[in-house]
C-alpha positions as CSV (number, residue, x, y, z in Angstrom):
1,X,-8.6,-19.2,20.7
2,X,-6.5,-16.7,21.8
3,X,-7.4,-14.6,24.8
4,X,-6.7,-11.3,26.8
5,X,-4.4,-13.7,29.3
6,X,-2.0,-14.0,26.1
7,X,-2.0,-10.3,24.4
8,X,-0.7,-9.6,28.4
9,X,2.1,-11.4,27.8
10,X,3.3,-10.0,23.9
11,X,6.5,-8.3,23.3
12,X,4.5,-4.7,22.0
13,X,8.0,-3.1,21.6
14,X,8.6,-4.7,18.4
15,X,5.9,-2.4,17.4
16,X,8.2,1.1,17.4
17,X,4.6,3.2,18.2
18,X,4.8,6.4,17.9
19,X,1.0,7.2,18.7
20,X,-1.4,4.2,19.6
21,X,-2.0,1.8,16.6
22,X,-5.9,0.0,17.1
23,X,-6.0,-3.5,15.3
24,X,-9.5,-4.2,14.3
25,X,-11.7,-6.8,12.5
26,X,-15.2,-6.1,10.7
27,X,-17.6,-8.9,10.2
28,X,-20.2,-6.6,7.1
29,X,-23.5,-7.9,5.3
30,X,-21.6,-7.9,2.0
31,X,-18.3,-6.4,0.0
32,X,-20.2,-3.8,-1.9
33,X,-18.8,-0.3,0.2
34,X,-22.0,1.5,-1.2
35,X,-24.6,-0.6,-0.1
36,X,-23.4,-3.1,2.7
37,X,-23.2,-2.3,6.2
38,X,-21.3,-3.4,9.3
39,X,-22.8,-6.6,11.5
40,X,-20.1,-7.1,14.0
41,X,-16.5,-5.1,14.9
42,X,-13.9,-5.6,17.6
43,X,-10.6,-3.1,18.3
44,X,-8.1,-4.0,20.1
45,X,-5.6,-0.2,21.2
46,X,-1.8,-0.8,21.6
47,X,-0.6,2.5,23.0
48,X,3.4,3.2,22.9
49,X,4.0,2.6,26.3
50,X,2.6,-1.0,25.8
51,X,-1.0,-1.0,27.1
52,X,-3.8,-2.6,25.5
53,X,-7.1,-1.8,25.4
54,X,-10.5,-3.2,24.0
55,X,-13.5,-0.9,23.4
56,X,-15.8,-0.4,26.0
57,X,-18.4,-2.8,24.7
58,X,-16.3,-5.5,23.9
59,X,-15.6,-5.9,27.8
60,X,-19.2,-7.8,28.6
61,X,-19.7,-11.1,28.6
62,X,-19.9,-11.5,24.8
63,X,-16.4,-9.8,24.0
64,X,-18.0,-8.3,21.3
65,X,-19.9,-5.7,19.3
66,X,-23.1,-6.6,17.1
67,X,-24.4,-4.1,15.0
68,X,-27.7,-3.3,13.4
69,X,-26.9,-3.0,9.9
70,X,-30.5,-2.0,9.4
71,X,-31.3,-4.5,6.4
72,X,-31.1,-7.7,6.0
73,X,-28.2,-9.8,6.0
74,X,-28.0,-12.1,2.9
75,X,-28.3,-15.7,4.2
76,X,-24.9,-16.7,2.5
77,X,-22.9,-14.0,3.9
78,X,-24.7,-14.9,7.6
79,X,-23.3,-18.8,6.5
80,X,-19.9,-17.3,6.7
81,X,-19.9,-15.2,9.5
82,X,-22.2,-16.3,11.8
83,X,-24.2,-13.8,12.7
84,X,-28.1,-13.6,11.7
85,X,-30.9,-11.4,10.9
86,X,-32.1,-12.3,14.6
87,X,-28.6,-11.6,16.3
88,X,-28.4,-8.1,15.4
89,X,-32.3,-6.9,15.6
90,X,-32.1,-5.7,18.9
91,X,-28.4,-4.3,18.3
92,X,-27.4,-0.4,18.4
93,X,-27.1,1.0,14.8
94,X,-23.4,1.7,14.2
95,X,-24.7,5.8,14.1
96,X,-25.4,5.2,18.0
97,X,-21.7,3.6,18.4
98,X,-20.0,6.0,15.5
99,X,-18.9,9.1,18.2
100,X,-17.5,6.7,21.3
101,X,-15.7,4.8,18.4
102,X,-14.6,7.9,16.8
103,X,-13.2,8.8,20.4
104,X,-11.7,5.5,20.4
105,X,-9.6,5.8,17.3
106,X,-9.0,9.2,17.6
107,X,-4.9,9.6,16.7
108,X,-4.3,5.9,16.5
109,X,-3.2,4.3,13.3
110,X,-4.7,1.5,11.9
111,X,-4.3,-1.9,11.4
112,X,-5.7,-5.4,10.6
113,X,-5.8,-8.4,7.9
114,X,-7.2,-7.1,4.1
115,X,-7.8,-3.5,6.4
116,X,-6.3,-1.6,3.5
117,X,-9.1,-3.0,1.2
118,X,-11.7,-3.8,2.9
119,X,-12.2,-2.5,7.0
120,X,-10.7,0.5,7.0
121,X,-12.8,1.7,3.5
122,X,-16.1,0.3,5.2
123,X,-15.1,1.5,8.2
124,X,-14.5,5.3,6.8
125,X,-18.3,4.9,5.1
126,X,-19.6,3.9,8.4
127,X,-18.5,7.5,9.7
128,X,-19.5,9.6,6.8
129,X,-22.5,8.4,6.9
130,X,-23.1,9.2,10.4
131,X,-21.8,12.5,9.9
132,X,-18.2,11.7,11.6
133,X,-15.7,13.6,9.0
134,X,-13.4,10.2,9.2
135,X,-10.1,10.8,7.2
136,X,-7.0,8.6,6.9
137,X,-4.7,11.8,6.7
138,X,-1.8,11.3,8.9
139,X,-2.8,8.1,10.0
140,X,-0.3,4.9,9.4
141,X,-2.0,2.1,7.6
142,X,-0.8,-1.4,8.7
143,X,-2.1,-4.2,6.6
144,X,-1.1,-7.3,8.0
145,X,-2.4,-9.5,4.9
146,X,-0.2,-7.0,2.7
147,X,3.2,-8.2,4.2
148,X,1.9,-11.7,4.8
149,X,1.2,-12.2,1.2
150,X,4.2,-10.8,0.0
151,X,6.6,-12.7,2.2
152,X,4.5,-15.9,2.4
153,X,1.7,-15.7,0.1
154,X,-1.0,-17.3,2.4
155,X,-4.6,-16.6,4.6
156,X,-4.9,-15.4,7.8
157,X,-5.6,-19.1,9.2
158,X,-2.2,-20.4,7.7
159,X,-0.4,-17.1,8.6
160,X,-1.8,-18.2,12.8
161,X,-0.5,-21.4,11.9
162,X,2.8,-20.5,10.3
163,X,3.7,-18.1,12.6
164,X,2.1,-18.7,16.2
165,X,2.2,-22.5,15.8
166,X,-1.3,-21.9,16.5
167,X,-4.9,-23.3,15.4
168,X,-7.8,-20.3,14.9
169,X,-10.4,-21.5,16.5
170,X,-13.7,-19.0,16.1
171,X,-12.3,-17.5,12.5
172,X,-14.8,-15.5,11.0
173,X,-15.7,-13.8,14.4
174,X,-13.9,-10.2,15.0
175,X,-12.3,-10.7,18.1
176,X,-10.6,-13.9,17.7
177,X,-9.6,-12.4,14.4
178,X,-8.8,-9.3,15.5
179,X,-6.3,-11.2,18.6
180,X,-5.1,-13.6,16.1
181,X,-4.1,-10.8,13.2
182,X,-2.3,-8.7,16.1
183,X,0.0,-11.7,17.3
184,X,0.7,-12.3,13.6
185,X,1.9,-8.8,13.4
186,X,4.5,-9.7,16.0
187,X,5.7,-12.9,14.8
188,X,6.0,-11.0,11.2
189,X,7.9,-7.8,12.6
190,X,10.4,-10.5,14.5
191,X,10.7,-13.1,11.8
192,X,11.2,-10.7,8.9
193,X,13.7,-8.1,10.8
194,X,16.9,-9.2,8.7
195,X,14.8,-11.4,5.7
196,X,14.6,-10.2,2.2
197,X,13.1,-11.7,-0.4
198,X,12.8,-11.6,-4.7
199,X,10.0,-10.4,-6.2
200,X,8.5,-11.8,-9.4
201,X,10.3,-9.0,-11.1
202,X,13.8,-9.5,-9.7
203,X,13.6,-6.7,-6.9
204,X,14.6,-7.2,-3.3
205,X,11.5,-6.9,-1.2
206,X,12.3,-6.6,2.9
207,X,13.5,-6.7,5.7
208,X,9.9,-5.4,7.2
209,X,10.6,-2.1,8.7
210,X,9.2,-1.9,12.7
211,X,8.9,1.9,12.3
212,X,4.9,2.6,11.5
213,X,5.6,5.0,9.2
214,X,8.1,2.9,7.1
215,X,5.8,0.2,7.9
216,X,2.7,2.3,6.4
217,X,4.3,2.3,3.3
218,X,5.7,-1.0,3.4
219,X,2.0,-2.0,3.2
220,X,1.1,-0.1,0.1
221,X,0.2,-1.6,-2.9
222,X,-0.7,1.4,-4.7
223,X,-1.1,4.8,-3.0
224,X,-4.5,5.4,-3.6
225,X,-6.1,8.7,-2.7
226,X,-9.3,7.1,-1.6
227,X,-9.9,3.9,-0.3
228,X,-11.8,1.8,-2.9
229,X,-9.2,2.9,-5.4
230,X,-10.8,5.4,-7.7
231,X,-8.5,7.9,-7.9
232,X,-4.1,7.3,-7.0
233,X,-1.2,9.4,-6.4
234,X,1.4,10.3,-9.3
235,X,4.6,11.1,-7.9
236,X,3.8,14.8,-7.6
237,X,1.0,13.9,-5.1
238,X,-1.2,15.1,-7.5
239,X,-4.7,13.1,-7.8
240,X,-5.2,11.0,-10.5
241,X,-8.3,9.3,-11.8
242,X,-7.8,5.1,-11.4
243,X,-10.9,4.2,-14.0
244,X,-12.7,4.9,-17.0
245,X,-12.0,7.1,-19.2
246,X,-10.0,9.5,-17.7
247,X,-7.8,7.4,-16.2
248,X,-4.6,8.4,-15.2
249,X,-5.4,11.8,-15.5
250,X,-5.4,14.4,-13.2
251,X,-8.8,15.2,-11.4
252,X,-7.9,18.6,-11.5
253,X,-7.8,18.8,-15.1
254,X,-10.8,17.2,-15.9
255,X,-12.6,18.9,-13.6
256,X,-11.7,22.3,-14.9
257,X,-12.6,21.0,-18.6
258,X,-15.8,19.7,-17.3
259,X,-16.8,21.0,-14.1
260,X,-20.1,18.9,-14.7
261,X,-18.0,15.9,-14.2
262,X,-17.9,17.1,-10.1
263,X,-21.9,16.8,-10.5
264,X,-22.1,13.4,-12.1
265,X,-19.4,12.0,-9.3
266,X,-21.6,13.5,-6.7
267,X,-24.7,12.0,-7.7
268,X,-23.6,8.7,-8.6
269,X,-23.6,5.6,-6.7
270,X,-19.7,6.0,-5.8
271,X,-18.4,5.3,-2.3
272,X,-18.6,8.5,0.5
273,X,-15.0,8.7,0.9
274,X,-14.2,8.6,-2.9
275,X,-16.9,11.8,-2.9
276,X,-14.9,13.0,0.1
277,X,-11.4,13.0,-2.0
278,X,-13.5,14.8,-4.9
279,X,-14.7,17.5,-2.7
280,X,-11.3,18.2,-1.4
281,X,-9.7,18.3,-4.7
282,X,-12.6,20.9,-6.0
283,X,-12.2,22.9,-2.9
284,X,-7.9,23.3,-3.3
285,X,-9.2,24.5,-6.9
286,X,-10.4,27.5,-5.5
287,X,-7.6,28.6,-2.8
């Protein structure tokens, strides 16, 4: 397992920060962003002058932080992670962590393994549901997964093992996967400074930029405008929709041919932060 003994001893300069960049892991009762809710979480802060950092509550004796997702954790999800109806009953709801961790993250980019897709978009409900007005504007995104799977193609076990030389032991719990993704991010920004590769469609694809911002975008798949991928950027920044009928369309438009459409959004069982993009597109309507 790797341990605070050996982040002490990583080369952080590979990392070009410009602001602190927080690697973090969430362990959730589920994938659906609507109705799951987070079980466990662990955040690791590398600032630019190389310190690290773990959230408060991750410096017990546990190394960790168990939530209270308040309902039930489906007995195959707990199979995978570990962590039971009984581990997290007497836990803090993530509404009496949600302003210390806001503190936390405050001006940091983010980071971890799948975060683009999956922590970071639960992570954002988590806030918006607790009334924290969490955004990723001007943040740097840094999916570790993203240039894993496009230089090697592989999981975050193998991508420990093919570039740390390393076995995971405790996968599936936050910390160890939150140490493990951060020393993979090293090994990548080293091993990939002068590598390019082909695409399936014949383009060059690296080196892997060490500047975050270059990085950030390095990581994109798509830029999506929220974070479960309802609506995308065109090249004019403009918002688009990413489903249904009215996809590929602006929001703007469709919105001004149907303002009922806001209502329907609003009401429906889509995502806070997709609601959160809506309700800034209908408010730049009006300025």
């Amino acid at each position: 397992m790797v341990g605070m003994f050996e982040l002490a001893a990583m080369n952080f300069s590979m990392l070009h920060l410009k602001k602190p960049l927080v690697i973090f892991d969430l362990e959730t009762t589920g994938t659906d962003l609507s109705k799951d809710r987070i079980v466990e979480l662990a955040m690791i802060k590398v600032s630019p002058d190389g310190t690290v950092e773990k959230k408060p509550e991750q410096r017990g004796p546990e190394h960790r932080v168990l939530i209270n997702p308040e309902r039930p954790i489906p007995i195959e999800t707990s199979l995978i992670h570990g962590i039971y109806d009984a581990d997290v009953a007497d836990k803090p709801t993530f509404r009496q962590y949600a302003k210390s961790m806001s503190e936390f993250i405050e001006g940091c980019d983010l980071g971890g393994f799948n975060s683009n897709r999956f922590d970071v978009p639960f992570l954002a409900e988590e806030f918006l549901r607790a009334g924290i007005d969490f955004g990723v504007e001007g943040r740097n995104l840094i999916d570790v997964q993203n240039i894993f799977h496009m230089m090697e193609q592989r999981t975050l076990r193998a991508a420990f093992r093919f570039y740390c030389d390393k076995e995971l032991d405790g996968a599936h719990e936050a910390l160890p996967d939150t140490e493990a993704t951060l020393e993979v991010l090293l090994a990548q920004l080293e091993r990939y400074e002068t590598t390019v590769v082909k695409a399936s469609n014949g383009d060059d694809i690296g080196p892997v930029p060490v500047d975050m911002d270059a990085l950030h975008i390095f990581c994109q798949r798509q830029r999506f405008a929220d974070l479960a991928g309802r609506f995308v950027y065109d090249d004019a920044d403009q918002v688009l929709f990413n489903f249904g009928q009215h996809k590929g369309k602006t929001v703007e438009s469709i919105l001004r041919a149907n303002p009922g459409y806001f209502g329907w959004m609003m009401g429906a069982d889509f995502p806070e932060y997709t609601k959160r993009v809506l309700r800034k597109v209908q408010e730049s309507m009006k300025s």
